[in-house]
Backbone bond lengths (Angstrom), bond angles and torsions (degrees), N, CA, C in turn:
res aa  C-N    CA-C-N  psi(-1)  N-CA   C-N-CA  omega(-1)  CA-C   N-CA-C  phi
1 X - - - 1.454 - - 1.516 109.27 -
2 X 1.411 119.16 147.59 1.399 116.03 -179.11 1.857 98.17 -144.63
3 X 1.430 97.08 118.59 1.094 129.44 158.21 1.694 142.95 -66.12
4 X 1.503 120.16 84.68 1.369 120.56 -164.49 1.273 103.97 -124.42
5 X 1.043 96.36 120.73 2.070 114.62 164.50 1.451 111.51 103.35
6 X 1.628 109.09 43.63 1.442 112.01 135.99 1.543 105.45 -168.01
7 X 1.514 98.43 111.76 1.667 120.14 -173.02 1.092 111.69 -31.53
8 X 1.198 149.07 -93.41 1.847 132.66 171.36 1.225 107.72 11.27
9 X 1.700 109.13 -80.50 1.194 126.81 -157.19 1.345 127.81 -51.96
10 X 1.668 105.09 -46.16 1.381 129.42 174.68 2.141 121.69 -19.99
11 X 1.234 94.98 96.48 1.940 90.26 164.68 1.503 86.08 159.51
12 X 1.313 101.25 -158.45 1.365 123.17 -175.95 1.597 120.12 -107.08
13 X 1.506 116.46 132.14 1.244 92.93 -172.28 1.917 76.55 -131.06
14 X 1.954 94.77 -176.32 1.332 102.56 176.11 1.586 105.00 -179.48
15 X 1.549 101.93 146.31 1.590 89.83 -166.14 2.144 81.20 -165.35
16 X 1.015 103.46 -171.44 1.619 114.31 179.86 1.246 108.45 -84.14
17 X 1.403 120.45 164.39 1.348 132.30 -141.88 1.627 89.18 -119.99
18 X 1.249 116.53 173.07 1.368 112.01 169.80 1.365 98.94 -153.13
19 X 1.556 118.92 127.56 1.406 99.72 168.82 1.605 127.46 -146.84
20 X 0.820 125.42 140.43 1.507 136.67 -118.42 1.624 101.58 -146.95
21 X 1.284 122.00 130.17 1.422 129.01 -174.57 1.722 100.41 -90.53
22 X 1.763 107.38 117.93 1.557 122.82 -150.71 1.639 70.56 -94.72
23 X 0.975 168.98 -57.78 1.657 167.64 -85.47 1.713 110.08 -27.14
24 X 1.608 89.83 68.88 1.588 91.62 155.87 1.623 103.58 76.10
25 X 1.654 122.58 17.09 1.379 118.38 -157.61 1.997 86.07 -104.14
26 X 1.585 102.13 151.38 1.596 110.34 137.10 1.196 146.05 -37.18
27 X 0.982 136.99 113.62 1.356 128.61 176.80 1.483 120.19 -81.10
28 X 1.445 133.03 161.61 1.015 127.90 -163.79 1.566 116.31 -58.10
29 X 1.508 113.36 -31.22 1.614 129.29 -172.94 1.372 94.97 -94.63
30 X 1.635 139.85 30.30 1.225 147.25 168.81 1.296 109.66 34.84
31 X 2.033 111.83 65.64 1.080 130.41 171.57 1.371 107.04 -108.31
32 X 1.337 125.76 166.29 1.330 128.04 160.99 0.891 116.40 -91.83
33 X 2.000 153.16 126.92 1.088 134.58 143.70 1.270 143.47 -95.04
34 X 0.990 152.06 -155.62 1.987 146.78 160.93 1.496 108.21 -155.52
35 X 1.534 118.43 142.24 1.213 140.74 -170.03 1.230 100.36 -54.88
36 X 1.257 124.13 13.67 1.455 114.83 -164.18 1.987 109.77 -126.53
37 X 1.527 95.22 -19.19 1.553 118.32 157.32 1.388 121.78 -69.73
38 X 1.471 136.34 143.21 1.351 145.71 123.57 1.434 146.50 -83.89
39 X 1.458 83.88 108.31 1.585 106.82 165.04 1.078 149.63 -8.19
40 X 1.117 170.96 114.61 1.710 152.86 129.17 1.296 127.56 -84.76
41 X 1.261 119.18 174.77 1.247 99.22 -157.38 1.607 96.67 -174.11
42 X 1.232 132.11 93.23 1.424 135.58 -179.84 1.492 91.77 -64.42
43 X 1.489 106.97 150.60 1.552 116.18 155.01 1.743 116.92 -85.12
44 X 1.186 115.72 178.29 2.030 125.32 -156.27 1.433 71.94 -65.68
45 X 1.653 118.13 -89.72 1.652 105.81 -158.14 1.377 136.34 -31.15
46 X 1.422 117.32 -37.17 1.544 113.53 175.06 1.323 95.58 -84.48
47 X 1.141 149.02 -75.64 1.657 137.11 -164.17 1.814 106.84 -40.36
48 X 1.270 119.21 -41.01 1.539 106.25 -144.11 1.797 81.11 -96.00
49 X 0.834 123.21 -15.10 1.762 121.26 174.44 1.662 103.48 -57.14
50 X 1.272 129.41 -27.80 1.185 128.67 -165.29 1.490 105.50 -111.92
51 X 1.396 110.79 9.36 1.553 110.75 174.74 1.375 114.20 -105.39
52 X 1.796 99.65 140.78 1.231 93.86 -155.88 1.602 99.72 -85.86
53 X 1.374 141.60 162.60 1.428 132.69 178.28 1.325 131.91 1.36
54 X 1.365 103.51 57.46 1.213 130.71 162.16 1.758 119.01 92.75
55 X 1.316 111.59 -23.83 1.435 148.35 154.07 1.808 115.21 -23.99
56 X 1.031 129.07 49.59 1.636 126.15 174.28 1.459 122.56 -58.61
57 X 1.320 105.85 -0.07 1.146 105.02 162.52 1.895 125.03 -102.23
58 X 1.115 95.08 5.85 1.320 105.49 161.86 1.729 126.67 -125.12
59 X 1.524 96.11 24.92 1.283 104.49 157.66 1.177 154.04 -49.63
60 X 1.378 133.94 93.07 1.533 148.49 -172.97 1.442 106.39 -21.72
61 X 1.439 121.23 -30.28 1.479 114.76 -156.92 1.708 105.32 -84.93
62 X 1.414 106.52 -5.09 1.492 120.44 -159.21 1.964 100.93 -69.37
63 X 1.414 103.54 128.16 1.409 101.89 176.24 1.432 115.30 71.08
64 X 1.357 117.11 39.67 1.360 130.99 -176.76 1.284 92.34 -122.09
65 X 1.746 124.40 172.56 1.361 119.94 -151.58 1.615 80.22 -144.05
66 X 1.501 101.14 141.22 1.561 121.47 -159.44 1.708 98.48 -133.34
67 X 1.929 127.56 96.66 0.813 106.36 -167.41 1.803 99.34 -94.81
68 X 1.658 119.74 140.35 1.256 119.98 -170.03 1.582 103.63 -106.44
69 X 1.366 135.41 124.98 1.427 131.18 -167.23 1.895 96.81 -126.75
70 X 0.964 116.04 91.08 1.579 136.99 -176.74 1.965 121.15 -61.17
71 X 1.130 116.96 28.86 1.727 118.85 173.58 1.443 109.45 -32.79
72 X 1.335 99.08 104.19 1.355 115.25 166.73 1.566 116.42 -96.59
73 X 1.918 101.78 123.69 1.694 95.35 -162.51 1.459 114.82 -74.13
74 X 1.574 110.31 168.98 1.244 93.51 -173.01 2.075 112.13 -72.94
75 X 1.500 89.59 159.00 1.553 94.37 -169.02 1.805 97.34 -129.22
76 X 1.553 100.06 121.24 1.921 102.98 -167.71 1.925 94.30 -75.78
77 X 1.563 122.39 -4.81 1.562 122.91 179.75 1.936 118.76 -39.02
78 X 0.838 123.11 -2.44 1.134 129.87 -143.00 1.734 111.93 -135.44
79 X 1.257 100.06 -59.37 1.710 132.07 164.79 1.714 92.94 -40.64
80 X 1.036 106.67 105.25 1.901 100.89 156.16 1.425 109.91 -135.52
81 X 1.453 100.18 126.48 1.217 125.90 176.29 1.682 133.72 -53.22
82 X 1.262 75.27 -33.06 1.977 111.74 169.85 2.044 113.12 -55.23
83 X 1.504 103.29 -74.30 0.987 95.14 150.92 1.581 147.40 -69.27
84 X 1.391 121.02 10.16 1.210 133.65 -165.02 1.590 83.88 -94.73
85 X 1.264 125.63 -75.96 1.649 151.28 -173.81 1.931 71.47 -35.96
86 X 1.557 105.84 -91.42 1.688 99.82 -172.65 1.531 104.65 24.48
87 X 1.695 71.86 -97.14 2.190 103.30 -157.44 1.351 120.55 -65.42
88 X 1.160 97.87 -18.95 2.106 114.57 172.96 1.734 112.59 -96.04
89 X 1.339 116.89 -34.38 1.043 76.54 -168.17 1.685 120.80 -141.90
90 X 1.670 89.78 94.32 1.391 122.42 177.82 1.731 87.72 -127.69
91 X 0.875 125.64 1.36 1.685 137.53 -165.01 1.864 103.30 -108.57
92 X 1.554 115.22 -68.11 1.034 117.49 -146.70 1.635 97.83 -120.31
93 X 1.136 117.85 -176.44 1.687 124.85 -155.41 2.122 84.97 -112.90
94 X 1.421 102.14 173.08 1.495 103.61 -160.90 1.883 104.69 -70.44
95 X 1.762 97.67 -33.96 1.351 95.02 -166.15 1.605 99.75 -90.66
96 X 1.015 141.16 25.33 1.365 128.06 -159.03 2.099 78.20 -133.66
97 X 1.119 111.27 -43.05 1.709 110.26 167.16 1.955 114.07 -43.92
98 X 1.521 81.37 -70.62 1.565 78.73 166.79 1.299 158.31 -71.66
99 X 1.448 100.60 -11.10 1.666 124.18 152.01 1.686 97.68 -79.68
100 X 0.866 151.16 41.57 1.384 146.78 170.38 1.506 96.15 -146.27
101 X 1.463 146.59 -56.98 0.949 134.10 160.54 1.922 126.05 -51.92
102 X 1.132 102.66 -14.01 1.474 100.06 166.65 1.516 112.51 -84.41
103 X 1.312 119.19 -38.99 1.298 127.18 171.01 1.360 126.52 -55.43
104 X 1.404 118.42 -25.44 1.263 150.63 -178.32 1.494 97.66 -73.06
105 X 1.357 132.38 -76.60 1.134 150.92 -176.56 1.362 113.81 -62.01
106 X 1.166 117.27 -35.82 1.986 128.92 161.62 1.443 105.38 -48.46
107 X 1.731 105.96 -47.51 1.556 93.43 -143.98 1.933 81.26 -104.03
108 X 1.129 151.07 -12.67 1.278 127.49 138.68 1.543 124.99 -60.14
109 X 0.776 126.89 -31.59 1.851 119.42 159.39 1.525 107.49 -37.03
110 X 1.452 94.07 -48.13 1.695 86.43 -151.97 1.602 97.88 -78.73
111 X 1.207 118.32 -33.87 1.525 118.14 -165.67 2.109 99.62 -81.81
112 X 1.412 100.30 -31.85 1.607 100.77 171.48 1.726 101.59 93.48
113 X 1.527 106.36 43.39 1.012 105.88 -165.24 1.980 104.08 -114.66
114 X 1.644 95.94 121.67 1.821 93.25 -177.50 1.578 74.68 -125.63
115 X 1.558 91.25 138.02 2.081 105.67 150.66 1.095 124.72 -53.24
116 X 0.756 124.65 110.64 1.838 108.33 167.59 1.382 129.72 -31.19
117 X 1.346 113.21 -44.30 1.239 110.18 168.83 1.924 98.43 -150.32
118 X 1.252 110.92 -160.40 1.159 122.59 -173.32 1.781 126.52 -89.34
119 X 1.534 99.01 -12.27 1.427 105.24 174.50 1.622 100.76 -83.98
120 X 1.655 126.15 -21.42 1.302 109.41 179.89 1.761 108.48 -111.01
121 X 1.005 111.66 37.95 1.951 123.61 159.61 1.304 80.68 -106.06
122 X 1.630 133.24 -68.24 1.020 100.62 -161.96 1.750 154.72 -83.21
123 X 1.741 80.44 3.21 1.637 108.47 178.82 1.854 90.38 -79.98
124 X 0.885 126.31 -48.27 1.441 107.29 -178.45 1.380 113.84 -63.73
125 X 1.060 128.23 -30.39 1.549 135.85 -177.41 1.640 91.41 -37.81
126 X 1.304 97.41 -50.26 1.830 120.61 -120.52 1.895 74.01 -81.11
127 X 1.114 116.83 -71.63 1.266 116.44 174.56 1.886 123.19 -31.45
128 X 1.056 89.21 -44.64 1.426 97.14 176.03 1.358 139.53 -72.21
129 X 1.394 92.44 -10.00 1.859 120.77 -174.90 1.759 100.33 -91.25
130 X 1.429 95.59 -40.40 1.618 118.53 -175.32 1.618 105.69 -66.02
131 X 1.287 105.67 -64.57 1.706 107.52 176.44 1.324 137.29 -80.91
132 X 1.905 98.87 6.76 1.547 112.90 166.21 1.425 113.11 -109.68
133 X 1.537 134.76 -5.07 1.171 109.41 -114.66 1.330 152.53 -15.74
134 X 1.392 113.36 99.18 1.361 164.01 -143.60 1.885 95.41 11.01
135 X 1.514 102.65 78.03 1.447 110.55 145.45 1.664 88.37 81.40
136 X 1.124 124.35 -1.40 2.135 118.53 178.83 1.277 87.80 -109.19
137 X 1.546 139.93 21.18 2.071 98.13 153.38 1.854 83.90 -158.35
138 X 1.043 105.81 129.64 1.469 127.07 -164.22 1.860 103.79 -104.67
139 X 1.322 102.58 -31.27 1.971 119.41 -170.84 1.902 82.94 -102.24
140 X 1.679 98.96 136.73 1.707 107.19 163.43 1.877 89.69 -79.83
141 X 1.771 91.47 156.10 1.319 95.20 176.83 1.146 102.39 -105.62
142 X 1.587 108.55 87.15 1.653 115.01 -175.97 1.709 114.43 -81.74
143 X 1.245 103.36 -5.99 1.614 109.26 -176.22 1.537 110.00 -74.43
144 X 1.657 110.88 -36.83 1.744 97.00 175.09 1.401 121.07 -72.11
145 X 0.794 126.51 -14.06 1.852 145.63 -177.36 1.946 94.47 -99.72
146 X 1.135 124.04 -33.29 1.480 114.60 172.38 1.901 102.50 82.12
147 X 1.442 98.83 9.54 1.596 101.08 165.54 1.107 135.54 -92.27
148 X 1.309 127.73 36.94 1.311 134.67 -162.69 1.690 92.96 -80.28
149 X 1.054 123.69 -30.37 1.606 113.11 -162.95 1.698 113.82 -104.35
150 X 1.627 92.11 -0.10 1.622 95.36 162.67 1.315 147.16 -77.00
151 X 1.522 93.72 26.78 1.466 99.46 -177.75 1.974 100.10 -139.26
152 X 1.118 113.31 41.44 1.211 121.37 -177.13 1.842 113.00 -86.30
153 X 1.356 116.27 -17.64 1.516 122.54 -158.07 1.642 89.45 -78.91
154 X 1.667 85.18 172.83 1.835 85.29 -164.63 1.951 83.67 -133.80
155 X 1.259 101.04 159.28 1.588 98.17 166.52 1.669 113.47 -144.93
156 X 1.466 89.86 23.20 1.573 106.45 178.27 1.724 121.60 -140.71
157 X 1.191 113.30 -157.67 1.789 96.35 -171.07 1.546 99.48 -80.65
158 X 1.223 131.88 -3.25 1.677 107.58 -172.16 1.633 101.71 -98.25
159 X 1.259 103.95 -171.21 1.313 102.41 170.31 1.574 92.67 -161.58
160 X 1.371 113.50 171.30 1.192 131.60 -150.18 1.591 105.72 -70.02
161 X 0.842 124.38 147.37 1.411 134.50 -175.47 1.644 106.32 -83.22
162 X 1.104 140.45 93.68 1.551 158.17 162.90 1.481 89.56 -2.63
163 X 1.325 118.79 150.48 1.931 129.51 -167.93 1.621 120.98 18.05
164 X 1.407 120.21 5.26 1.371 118.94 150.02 1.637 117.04 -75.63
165 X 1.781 98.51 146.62 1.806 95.59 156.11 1.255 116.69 -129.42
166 X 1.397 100.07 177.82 2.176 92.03 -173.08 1.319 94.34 -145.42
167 X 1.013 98.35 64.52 1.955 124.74 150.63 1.507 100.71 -58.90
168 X 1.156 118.29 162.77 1.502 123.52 165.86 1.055 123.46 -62.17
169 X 1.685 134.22 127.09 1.569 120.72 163.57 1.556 89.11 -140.20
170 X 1.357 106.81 172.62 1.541 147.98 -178.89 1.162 104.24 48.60
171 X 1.270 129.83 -158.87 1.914 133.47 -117.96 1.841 96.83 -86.66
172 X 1.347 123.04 -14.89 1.269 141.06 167.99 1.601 124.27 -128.13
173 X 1.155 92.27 41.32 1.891 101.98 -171.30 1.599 98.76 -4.72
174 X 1.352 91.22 85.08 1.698 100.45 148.92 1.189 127.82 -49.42
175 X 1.157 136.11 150.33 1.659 147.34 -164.51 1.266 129.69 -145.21
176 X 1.124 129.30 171.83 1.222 114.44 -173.45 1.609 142.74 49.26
177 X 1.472 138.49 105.71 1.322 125.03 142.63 1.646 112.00 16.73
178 X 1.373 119.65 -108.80 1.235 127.51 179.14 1.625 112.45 -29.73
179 X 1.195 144.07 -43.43 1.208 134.92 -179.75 1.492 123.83 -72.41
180 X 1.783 113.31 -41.56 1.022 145.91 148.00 1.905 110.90 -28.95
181 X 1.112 114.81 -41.82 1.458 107.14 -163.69 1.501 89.48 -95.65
182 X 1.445 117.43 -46.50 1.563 111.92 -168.03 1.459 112.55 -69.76
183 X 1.522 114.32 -11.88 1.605 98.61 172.66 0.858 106.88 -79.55
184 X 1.323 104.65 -50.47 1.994 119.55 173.46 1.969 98.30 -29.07
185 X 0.698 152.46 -57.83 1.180 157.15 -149.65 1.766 104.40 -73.44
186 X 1.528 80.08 -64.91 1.733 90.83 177.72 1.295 117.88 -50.14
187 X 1.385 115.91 -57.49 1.385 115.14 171.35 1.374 134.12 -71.71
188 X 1.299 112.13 -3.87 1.578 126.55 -171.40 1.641 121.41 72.01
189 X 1.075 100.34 32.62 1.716 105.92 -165.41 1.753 97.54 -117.66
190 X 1.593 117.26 157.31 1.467 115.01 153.58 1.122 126.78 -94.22
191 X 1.278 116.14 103.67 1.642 135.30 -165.08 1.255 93.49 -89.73
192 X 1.120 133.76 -43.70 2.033 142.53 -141.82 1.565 74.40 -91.65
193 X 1.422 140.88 -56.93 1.102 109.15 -142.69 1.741 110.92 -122.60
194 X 1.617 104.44 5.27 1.219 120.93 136.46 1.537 141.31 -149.04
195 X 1.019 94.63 81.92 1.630 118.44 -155.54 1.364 110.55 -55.42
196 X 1.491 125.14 -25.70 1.973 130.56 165.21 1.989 98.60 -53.48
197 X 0.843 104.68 -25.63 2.104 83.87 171.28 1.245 120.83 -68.67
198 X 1.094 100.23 -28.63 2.061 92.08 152.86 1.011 122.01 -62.74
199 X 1.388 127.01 4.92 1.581 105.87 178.63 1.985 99.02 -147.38
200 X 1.808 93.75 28.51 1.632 92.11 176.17 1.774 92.12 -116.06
201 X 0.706 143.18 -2.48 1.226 141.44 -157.52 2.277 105.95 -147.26
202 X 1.521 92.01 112.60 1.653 97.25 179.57 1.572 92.00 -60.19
203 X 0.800 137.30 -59.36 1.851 133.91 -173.24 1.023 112.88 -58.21
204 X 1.755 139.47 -29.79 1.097 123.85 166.58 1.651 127.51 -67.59
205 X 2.079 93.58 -31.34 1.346 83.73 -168.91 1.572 111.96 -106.19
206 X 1.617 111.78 23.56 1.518 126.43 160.08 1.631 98.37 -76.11
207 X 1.278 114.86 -61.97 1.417 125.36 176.31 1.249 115.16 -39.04
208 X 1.329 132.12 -57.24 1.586 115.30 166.89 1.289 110.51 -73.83
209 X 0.744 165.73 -64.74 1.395 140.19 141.88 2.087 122.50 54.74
210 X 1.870 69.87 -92.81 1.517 90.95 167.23 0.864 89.83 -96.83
211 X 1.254 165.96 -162.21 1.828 137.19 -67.48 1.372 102.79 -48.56
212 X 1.164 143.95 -14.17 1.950 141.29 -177.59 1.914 83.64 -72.62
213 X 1.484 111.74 -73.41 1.210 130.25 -141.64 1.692 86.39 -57.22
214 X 1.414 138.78 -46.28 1.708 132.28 -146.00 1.371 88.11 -104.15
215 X 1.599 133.07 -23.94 1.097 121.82 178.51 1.704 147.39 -98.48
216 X 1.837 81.43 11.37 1.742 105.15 -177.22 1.799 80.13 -130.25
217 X 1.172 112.96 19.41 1.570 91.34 166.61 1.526 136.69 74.02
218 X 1.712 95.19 -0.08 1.323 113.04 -162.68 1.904 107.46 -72.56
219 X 1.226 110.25 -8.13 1.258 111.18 -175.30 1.579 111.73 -90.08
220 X 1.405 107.79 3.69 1.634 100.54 179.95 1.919 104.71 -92.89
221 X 1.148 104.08 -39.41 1.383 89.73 -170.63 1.489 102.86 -87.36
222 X 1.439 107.81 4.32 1.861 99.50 -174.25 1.851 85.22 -82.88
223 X 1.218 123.95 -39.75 1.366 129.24 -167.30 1.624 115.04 -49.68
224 X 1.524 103.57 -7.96 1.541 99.56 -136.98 1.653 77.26 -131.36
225 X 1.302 123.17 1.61 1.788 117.91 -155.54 1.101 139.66 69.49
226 X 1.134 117.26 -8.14 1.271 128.34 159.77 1.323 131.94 -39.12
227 X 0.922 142.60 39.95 2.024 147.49 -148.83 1.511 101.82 -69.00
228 X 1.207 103.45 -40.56 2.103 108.67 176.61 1.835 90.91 -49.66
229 X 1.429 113.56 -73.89 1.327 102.16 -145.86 1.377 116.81 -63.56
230 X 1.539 121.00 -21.26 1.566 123.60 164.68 1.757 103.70 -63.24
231 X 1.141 136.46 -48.79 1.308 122.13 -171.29 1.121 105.85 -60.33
232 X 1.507 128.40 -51.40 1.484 141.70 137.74 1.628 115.37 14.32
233 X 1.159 104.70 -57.22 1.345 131.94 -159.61 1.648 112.18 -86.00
234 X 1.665 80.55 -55.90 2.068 104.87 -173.79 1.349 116.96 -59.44
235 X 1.800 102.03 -52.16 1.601 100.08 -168.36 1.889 83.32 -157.96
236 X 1.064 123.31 78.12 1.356 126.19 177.06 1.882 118.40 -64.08
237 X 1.470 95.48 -2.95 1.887 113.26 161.36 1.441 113.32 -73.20
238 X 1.314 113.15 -0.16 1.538 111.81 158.07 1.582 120.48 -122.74
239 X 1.438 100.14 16.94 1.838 96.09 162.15 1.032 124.57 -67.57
240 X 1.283 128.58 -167.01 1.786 126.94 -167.32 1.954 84.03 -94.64
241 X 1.016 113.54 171.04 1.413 122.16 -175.58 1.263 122.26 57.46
242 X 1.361 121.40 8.04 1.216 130.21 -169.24 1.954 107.53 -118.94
243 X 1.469 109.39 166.59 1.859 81.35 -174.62 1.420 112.33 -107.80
244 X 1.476 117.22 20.31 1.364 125.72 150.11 1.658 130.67 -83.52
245 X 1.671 115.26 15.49 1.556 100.78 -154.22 1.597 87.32 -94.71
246 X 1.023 143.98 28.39 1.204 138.59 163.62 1.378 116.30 -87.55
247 X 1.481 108.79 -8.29 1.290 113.51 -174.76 1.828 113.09 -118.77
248 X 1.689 105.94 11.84 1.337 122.03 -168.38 1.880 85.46 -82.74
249 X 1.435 126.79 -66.28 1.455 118.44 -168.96 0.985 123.48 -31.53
250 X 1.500 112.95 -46.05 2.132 126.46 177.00 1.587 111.19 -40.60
251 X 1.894 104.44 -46.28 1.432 101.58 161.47 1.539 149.05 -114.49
252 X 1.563 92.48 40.31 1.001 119.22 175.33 1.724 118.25 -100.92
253 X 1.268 104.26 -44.56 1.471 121.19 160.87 1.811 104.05 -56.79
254 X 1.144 108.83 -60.07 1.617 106.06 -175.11 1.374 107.10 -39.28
255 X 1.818 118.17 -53.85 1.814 115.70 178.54 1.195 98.28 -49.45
256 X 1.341 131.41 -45.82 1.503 120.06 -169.67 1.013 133.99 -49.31
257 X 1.280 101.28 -52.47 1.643 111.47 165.37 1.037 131.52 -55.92
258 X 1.670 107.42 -43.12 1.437 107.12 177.85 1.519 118.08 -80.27
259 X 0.980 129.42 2.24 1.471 153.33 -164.03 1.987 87.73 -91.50
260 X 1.702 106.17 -53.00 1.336 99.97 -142.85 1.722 87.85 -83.61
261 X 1.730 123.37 -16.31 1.786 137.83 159.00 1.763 105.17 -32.58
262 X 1.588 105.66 -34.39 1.928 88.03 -158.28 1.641 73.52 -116.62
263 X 1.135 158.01 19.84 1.416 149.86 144.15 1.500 93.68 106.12
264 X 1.298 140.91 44.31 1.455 128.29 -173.78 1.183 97.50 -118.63
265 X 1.703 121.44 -165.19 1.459 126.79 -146.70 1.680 80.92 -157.61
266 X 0.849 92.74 111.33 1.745 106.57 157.16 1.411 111.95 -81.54
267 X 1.572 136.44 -11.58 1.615 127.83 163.97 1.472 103.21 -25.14
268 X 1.669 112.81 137.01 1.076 115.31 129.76 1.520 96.67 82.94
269 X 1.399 128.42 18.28 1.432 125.90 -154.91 1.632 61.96 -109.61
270 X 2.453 90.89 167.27 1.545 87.70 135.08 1.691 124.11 -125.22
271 X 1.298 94.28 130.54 1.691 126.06 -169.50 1.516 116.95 -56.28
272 X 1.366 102.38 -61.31 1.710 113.07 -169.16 2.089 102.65 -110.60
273 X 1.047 77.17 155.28 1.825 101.90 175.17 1.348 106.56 -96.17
C-alpha cells in the first residue's frame, strides 16, 4: 500500500490481507461496499494520532486519498505441463521439454507472472511456438532477408548501442533498442548493450517474453480470446491490409492447435486482425 498526502504517513507500507464477506453491510463512513472491492484499513496508532481529543469523527485523515497497489504472488495453478509437452513436444526430445518448462516457471516467478486463466497460457504458448519455431530457434534469421539492422530506430531516450543489433531473439523475439533496455531493466540484465543474452539463456529469453507479453498489455485480450488483438499487438505486419497477412493463418492454426492441447474450442473466438 502506498500512502500520499499526509507527511507522517507518506511511504510504503505492507502487511496481510484479511478478507471477510461485507454482505451488503455499511461501512462505518456510511459507504456501501461489495465482495468484489478492496479495502484499507489504517491501524489505532496511525488513525488515532490524527484525532483530535478523542473525537474520530473529526479526523484530519478524512477525505484523503489512499493509493492501494495489490501484488499477487506468483501461483504455478494455471501453468500445465500437460499442455506445454502438447504444443512442444512433437518438436523437442523429453529432457530438453523439461529443462524448458523449468525455465518457463523460473522466469515467471521472477517477473510474478500468473495467467489469468487458461485461454491466455495458452495464447502465449501459441505465439511462442509461432515466433520460435516451437522453442528450436531463439535468434530471427535476419541475415537471409539482410535485415539484421532494421530494427536499430529508437522511440525513446536510449539509442542503440554502437556494433550491437536488436533483431528479434527469445520466446517473443524482442526488438528494438527501446524494448531491449526496458527488459534489461526489469530483469536487471544489459540488454541495450548486449542484447545476444536473450538468446544465451532459456530463462532469459522466456523472461522477455513475459515482460513483452504483461507489458504491452498483450495478456488482456489474450485472457478474454481475443488472438486477433494480441497478434494485433505482437507483430501487426501480419494484419489484413498489411503486406505480411499471408503469413497471419500459419499463426492462427498454431492457437488452434494449441487451444485444441488444453481441450478448448476456438468456435466463435476472434482469430484474425
Amino acid at each position: 500500500m502506498a500512502v500520499q498526502g499526509e507527511g507522517s504517513l507518506n511511504g510504503q507500507y505492507q502487511g496481510q490481507a484479511t478478507c471477510y464477506n461485507i454482505g451488503g453491510a455499511y461501512t462505518a463512513c456510511g459507504t456501501l461496499q461489495n465482495d468484489n472491492q478492496f479495502l484499507v484499513s489504517l491501524n489505532a496508532p496511525q488513525f488515532d494520532s490524527y484525532t483530535p481529543n478523542g473525537n474520530p469523527n473529526r479526523n484530519s485523515l478524512y477525505g484523503k486519498t489512499t493509493n492501494m497497489f495489490v501484488i499477487r504472488p506468483f501461483s504455478s495453478s494455471v501453468f500445465d505441463q500437460g499442455v506445454f509437452n502438447c504444443i512442444f513436444g512433437g518438436y523437442l526430445s523429453s529432457a530438453r521439454l523439461s529443462s524448458l518448462w523449468n525455465a518457463l516457471l523460473a522466469a515467471a516467478k521472477q517477473l510474478g507472472w500468473t495467467p489469468a486463466n487458461t485461454v491466455e497460457f495458452v495464447a502465449f504458448l501459441a505465439h511462442v511456438a509461432h515466433e520460435t519455431n516451437y522453442l528450436q530457434v531463439y535468434r530471427e534469421n535476419c541475415q537471409q532477408y539482410s535485415a539484421c539492422n532494421n530494427y536499430q530506430t529508437s522511440w525513446c531516450s536510449v539509442q542503440a548501442t554502437p556494433g550491437q543489433q536488436y533483431y528479434g531473439r527469445g520466446w517473443l523475439q524482442l526488438s528494438y533498442p527501446c524494448n531491449y533496455n526496458n527488459a534489461g531493466t526489469a530483469l536487471g540484465l544489459p540488454l541495450l548493450n548486449n542484447p545476444d543474452l536473450v538468446a544465451q539463456s532459456d530463462e532469459t529469453a522466456s523472461a522477455t517474453g513475459i515482460w513483452y507479453w504483461t507489458a504491452n498489455g498483450v495478456n488482456v485480450p489474450a485472457s478474454k480470446g481475443n488472438f486477433g488483438a494480441t497478434t494485433n499487438i505482437i507483430n501487426p505486419y501480419e494484419c489484413t491490409g498489411h503486406p505480411g497477412q499471408a503469413m497471419q493463418s500459419s499463426r492462427v492454426q498454431t492457437y488452434q492447435a494449441a487451444m485444441n492441447c488444453a481441450g478448448l474450442s476456438t468456435q466463435g473466438a476472434n482469430l484474425y486482425c
